[in-house]
N, C-alpha and C positions, 0 to 999 in steps of 0.2 A: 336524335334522342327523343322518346316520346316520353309525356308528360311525367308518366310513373317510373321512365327509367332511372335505376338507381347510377346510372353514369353519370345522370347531369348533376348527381349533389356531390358524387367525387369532383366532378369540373369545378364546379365551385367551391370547394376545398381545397384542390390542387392551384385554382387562380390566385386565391387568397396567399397558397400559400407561398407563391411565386412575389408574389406584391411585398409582404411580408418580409422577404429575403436581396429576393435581387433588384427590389426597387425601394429597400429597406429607408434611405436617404431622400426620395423623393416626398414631396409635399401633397399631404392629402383629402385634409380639412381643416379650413381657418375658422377662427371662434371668433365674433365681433364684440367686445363689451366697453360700451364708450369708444375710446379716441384708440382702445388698446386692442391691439393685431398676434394673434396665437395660432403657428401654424402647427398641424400634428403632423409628423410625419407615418407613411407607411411604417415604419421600423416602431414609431411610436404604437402604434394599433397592434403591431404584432406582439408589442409585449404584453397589452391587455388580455389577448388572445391566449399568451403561453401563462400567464397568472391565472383566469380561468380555467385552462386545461388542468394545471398540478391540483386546482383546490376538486377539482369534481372525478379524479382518477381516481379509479380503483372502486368507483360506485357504480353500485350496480343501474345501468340504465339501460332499457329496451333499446333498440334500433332507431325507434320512431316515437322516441321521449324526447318531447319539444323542452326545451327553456323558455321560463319567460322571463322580460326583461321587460323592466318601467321605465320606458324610454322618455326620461327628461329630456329635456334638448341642449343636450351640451356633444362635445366630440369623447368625454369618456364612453358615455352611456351608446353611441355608433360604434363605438370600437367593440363594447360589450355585444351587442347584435351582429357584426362580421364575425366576431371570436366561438360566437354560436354555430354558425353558417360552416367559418372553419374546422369545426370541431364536428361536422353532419348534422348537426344538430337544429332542428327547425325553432326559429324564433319566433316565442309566442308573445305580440307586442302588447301590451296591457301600455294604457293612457296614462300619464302622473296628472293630467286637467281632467280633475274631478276631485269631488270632497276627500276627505279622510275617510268617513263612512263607507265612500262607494268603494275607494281603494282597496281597504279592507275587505270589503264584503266578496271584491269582485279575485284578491285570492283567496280567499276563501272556499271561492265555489270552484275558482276551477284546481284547486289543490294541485298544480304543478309538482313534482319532482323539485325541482329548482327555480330559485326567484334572485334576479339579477337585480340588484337597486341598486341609485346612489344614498352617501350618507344622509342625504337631505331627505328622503322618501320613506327608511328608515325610521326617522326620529317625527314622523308622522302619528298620530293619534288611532292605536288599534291596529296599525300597520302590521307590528313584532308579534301582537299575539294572534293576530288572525294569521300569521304565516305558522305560529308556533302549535297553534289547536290544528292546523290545515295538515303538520305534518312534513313541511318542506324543509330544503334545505337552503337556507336563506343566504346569498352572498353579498357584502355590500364594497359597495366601490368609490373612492374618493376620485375628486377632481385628475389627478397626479395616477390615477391608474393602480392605486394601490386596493388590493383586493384581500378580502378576510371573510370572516363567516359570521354572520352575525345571530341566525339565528341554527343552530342544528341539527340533525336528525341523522337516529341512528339508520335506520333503514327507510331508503326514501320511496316513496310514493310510486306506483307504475304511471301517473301524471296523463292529462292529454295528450296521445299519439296522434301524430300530423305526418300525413305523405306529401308535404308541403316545404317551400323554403322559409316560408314568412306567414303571418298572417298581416293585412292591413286593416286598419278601422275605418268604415264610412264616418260621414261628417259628424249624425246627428245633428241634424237639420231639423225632423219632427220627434225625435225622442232619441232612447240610449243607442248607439253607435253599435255596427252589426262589423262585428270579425269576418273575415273571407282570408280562407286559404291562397296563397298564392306557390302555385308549384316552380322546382326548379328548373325545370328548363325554363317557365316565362322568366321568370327571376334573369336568366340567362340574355333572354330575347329583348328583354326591355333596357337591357344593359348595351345593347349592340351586336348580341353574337358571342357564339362560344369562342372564337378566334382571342377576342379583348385587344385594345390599341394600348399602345407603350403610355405609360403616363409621361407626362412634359409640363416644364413650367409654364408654357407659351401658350398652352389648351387652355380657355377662356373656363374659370371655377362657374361650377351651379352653384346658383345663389339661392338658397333655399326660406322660401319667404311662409312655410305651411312646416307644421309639425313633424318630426320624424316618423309618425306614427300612421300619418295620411298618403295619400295614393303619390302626393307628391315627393312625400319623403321616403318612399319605398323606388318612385323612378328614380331620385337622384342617387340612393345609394346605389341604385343597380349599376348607372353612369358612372359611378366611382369606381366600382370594381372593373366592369369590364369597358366601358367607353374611355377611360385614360383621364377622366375631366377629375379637377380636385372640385371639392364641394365647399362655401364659402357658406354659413351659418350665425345665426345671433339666437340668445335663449327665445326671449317673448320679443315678437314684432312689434315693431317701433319706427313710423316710418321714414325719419331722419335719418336713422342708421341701416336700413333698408338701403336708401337712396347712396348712401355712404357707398356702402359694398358695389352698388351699380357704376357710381362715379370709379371707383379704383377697378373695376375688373373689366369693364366697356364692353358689355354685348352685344351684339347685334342685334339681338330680341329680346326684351323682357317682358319676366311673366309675373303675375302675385294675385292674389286672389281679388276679384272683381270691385269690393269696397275700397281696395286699395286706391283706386283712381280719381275716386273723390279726395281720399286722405291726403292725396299728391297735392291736391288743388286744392286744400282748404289751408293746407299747411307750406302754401308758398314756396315749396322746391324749385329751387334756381333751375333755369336749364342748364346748365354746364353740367349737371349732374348727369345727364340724361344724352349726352355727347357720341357721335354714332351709332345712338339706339337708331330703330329702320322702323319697328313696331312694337306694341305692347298688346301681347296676347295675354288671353286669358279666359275663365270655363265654368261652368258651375253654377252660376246666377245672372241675372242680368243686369248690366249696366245700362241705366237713362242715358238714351239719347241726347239730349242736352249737355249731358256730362262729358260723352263722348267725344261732343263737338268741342265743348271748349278745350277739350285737352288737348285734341290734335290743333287746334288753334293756337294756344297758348304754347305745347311743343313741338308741335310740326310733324307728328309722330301719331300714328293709325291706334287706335284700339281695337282691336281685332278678335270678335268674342266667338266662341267656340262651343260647344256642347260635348259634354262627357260625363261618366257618373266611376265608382270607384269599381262597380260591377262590370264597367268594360276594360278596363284598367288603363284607359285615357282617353282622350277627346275623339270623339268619332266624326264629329263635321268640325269647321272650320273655317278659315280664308286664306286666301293667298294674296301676294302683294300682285299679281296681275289681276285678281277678282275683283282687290279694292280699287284701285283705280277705274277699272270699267263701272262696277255698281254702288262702287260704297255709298254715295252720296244718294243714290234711290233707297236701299236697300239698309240704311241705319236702323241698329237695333236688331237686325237679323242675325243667328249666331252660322251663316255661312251654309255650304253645303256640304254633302256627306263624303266624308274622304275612302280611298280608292277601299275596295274591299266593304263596305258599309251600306246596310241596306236599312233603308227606314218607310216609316208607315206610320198613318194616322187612320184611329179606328174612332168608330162610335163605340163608346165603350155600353150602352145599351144592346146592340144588336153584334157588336164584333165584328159589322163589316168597316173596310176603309174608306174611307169621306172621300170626295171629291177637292181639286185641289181648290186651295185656296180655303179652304171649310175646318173649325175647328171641332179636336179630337183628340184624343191619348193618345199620346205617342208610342209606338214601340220600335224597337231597338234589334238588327241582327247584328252582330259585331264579330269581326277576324277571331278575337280574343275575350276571354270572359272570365273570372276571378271565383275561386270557391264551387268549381267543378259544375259552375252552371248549365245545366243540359242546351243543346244545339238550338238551332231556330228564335221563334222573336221573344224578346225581352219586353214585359212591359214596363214602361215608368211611371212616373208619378207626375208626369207633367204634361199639360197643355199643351197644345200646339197645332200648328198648321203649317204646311208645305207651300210654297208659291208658284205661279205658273213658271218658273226660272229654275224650279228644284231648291229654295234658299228656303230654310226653316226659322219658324218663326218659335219662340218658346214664349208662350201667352200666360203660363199662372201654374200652379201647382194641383192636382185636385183636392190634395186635402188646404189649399186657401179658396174651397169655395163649402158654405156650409149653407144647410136648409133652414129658416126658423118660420116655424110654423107654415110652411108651404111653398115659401120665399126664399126661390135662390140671392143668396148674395156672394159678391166676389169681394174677398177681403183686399187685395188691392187698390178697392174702387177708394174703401175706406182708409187705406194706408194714403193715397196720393188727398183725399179731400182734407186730410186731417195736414200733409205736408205743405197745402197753399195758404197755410195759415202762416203771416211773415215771422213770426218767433220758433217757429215749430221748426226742427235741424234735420228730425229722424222719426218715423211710426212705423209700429209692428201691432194690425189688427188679428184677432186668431178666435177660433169657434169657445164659447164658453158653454157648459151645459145647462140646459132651463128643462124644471120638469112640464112644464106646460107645452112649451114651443119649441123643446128637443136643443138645439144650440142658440146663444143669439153674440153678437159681435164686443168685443171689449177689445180694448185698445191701450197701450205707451206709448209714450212719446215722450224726445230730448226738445230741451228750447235754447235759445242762443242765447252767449256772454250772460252777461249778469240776470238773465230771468230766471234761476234755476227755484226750486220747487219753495214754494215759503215766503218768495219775496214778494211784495205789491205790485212788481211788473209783470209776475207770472199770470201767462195765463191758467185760469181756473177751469177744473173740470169742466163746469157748469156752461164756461166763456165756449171750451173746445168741441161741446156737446154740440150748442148751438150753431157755432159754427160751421160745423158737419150735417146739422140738419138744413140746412140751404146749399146743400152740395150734391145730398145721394137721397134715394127715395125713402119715406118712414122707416121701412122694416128695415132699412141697411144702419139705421143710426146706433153707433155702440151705447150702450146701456152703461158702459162703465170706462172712464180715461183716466190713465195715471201718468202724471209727470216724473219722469226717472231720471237719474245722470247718466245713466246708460242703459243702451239696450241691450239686452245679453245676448252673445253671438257663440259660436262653433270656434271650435279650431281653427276651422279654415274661415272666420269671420261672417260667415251668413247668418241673420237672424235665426236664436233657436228659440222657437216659435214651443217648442213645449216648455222651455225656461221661465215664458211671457207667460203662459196660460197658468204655470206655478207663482209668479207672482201677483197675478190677479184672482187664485183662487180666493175665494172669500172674501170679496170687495164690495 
């Protein structure tokens, strides 16, 4: 099947509707909330499925009229995106992490045909009338899978057409999160194969530790339908109950997003938890070395960091457990080398030619597979790096974490680690501010441990963190401006989002 044929979105109609029916009884996503265990079944999904189809019959929709669907992270809201997929119909995933304003604004613009919510998203601020001025036909959905119409429309919209099964959202790392197409055969490919394996209770559940909405929660659904695996879920990451789910379901591997590993270690997780895991992979950012160490220390168990973006639609380098053993202990901090099919290069991004190894340079990217109809040949990124004489890549910084002021390169890093060897200081996110003189210059937050939080006498004060950092990094690198926060605001997928920072520090 090639990417545009209309066979592979019947395949995955016809899979669905096979799951649906003859596997109606099998278990297909558990819900974690507290101590309390909620399986859905296949049968259960089919019904969300056949209550969507009655409410949207008989309307007129084009071919290649997406639904969108605000995927909260619960097992209704999954069932609502397969019921889409079931129906031909491509799902258009819209984020519920994000304001009320944005929610609204963001149907607004794209004035969908159809808008899948639950009643919690709903009864959001602006939500009803930006869907009701937009024109759609608003369906909402409870817990229990009971489905109405919340808001309606006589004649609906011709809406975004998509020759797509899904869209997924990039992280939003440095600003708002970019939609990509994903076509149905990949949909198919990323799932295992048009074949699909029987589902069974004995098939180890994906334990989904990233949003339904991200690359990861578009791989796991894929595994759901056509790899046989059930999918095991909790609404917002938590990583006690995280750890929960890993202890009952016993992987072999597990994966969560790179801060996770600290979070492991700060918050004292028993190893019993963690009981024939073999390694903990994972992609995206880098995990400290240091950190690294003590975890396999502490659990005996690899961290095994990997490089991937949502535009290749998963990890393109890697390690393997025979890599780690030969290089791990040289080669800490390396995210691996490039897996089969995968070609990589580092350029001068001035002149466009590629460096020399060992030399850094921007990375580009060719990959087997690529999201949102990206044309052939190399990709570039956004990230730093350099290649070693062993072929292991190194991912050294971001470009946009290195800014000019006034002539002066600085690497925001330099500043994020000077401000971290301060003993109270837990967590800093440095990021370019605008100066009309000197074009950017460096500002800074930071968390501090147990009881120093911002106001009390033990804190330290801007003034103390200023100084501090000015005996660490040269003049021009010292931020202009430090804020003590409770938290630093991350992504979805938990990485510092570094345009969050620079909104909180405008006007400081």
């Amino acid at each position: 099947m090639s990417v545009d044929d209309p066979s592979a979105r019947s395949a995955v109609a016809r899979r669905l509707g096979d799951l649906y029916t003859r596997w109606a009884h099998a278990q297909a996503i558990q819900f974690a909330q507290g101590d309390g265990r909620e399986w859905w079944s296949w049968g259960d999904l089919g019904d969300v499925h056949a209550a969507l189809a009655r409410e949207t019959a008989g309307r007129i929709l084009a071919d290649h009229t997406a639904i969108a669907i605000v995927l909260r992270q619960r097992p209704v809201m999954a069932a609502a995106e397969l019921a889409a997929l079931a129906m031909g119909r491509s799902a258009l995933l819209i984020t519920p992490l994000q304001s009320d304003r944005d929610l609204a604004a963001e149907i607004a613009a794209l004035a969908p045909a159809v808008v899948v919510a639950h009643e919690a998203d709903w009864e959001r601020d602006g939500v009803v009338t930006a869907a009701q001025r937009a024109g759609v036909l608003g369906l909402q959905i409870t817990d229990v899978g009971v489905v109405s119409v919340r808001v309606a429309a006589d004649v609906l919209n011709a809406g975004p057409e998509l020759d797509a099964a899904v869209t997924v959202l990039t992280s939003g790392t440095t600003g708002p999160a970019k939609r990509l197409p994903v076509a149905w055969e990949t949909f198919i490919r990323l799932g295992g194969g048009p074949d699909g394996r029987e589902p069974k209770p004995g098939r180890g559940a994906v334990i989904l530790s990233v949003p339904l909405v991200t690359l990861g929660g578009l791989l796991s659904m894929a595994r759901l339908v056509f790899g046989g695996r059930p999918m095991a879920m909790i609404e917002r990451f938590e990583v006690h109950a995280w750890a929960a789910l890993v202890k009952e379901h016993k992987p072999k591997v597990m994966g969560a997003p790179p801060p996770v590993v600290k979070m492991i270690l700060d918050a004292g997780i028993s190893a019993d938890h963690f009981e024939g895991v073999t390694a903990y992979m994972t992609s995206s950012a880098p995990v400290a070395a240091e950190t690294a160490a003590e975890f396999e220390r502490r659990y005996g168990i690899p961290v095994l960091l990997g490089y991937g973006a949502t535009e290749f639609l998963n990890s393109v380098t890697g390690w393997t457990t025979e890599l780690w053993a030969r290089f791990g202990a040289t080669k800490l901090g390396s995210v691996g080398r490039a897996y089969p099919g995968v070609t990589l290069q580092v350029i001068d991004p001035g002149t466009g030619q590629q460096v020399g190894v060992g030399e850094e340079g921007v990375l580009e990217v060719d990959p087997p597979q690529r999201a949102g109809h990206l044309p052939d040949g190399w990709l570039r990124t956004s990230d730093r790096a350099c290649i070693d004489e062993d072929d292991f890549l190194w991912i050294l910084g971001r470009t946009d974490e290195v800014i000019i002021r006034g002539g002066f390169k600085i690497d925001l890093n330099q500043v994020e680690a000077a401000l971290c060897e301060h003993p109270q200081v837990t967590a800093a996110c440095a990021v370019g501010l605008p100066d009309a003189r000197l074009g950017q210059v460096p500002g800074a937050v930071v968390t501090v441990a147990g009881d120093t939080a911002e106001g009390t006498d033990q804190a330290p004060t801007a003034g103390d963190l200023i100084t501090w950092v000015r005996d660490r990094v040269p003049p021009y690198a010292v931020p202009t401006v430090v804020r003590v926060v409770e938290a630093i605001p991350t992504t979805s997928t938990l990485k510092t989002h570094r345009a969050e920072v620079q909104r909180l520090l405008d006007g400081s």
